[in-house]
N, C-alpha and C positions, 0 to 999 in steps of 0.2 A: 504494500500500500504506500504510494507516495505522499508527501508532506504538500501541503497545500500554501505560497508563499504571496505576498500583494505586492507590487512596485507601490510607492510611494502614489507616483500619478494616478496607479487603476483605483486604488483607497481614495483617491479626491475623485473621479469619474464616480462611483460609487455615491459619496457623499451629494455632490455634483446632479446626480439622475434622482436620489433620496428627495432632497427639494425641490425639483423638478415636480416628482410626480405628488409632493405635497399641496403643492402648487395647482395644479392641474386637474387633481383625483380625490385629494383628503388620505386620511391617514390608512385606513381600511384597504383601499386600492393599493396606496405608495410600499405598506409592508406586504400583501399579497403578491404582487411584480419581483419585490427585493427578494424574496423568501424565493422564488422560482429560480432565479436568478443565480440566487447565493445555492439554493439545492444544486442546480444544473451542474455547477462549479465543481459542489466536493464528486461529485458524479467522476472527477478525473481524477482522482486519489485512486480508482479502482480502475479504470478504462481511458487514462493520461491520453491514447490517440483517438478519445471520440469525434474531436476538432477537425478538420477539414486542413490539409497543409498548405499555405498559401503558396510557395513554390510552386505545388500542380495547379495552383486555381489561375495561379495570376503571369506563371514563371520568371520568377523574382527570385534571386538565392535568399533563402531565410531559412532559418529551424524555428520560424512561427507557426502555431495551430490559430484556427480561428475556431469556438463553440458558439452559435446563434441561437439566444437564447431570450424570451421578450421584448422582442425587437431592439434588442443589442448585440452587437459583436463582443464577446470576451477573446480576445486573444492572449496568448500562453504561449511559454514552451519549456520542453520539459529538461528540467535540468539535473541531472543523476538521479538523485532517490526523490525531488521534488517539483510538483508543478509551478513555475513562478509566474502569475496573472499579471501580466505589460498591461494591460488597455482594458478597459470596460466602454464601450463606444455606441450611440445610437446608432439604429441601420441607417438614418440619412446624413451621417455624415460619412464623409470618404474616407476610409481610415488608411486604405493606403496612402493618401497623403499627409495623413496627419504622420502616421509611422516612419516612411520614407522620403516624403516628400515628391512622391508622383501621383498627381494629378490624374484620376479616373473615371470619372461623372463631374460634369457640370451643377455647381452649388450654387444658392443662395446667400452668396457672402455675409450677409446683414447676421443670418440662420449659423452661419457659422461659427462666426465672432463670438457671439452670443453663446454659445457651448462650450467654446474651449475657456 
């Protein structure tokens, strides 16, 4: 069983969507989403390549996974005995350019700002 570890940034992404969807939903919904979310997650403690490897999706060199899970991308990857969580990201933002910095789908820059 692997160890489950956060980047600094995916822990603020997290907090980040947490208000969002207080905002949005009330609190009933916002911990209903988080809890899926946060379940999908330890789901790779036991099954680490459930994720989609972005090298085949996108062919990009990475040892990034990506899991889509309540209309977010968690991306990961695995590092020895632990999964380490990079990114918690809405599906409408581009995360490969938030990641890399390559530009994928045409944004809503105002939409973007605003997220990161």
């Amino acid at each position: 069983m692997k160890n489950i570890e956060y980047t600094p940034e995916a822990l603020e992404d997290l907090q980040k969507l947490k208000l969002r969807l207080l905002e949005e939903f009330g609190d009933s919904v916002s911990k209903k989403i988080l809890r899926k979310i946060t379940k999908d997650i330890r789901t790779l403690e036991i099954f680490e390549n459930a994720g989609v490897e972005l090298a085949k999706m996108y062919g990009i060199v990475s040892d990034y996974r990506s899991l889509y899970t309540a209309k977010n991308y968690v991306v990961y990857r695995v590092e020895g005995e632990k999964v380490k969580i990079i990114r918690v990201l809405d599906e409408r933002m581009d995360f490969m350019r938030i990641l890399f910095g390559i530009r994928t789908v045409e944004e809503d820059d105002d939409w973007e700002e605003d997220r990161e």
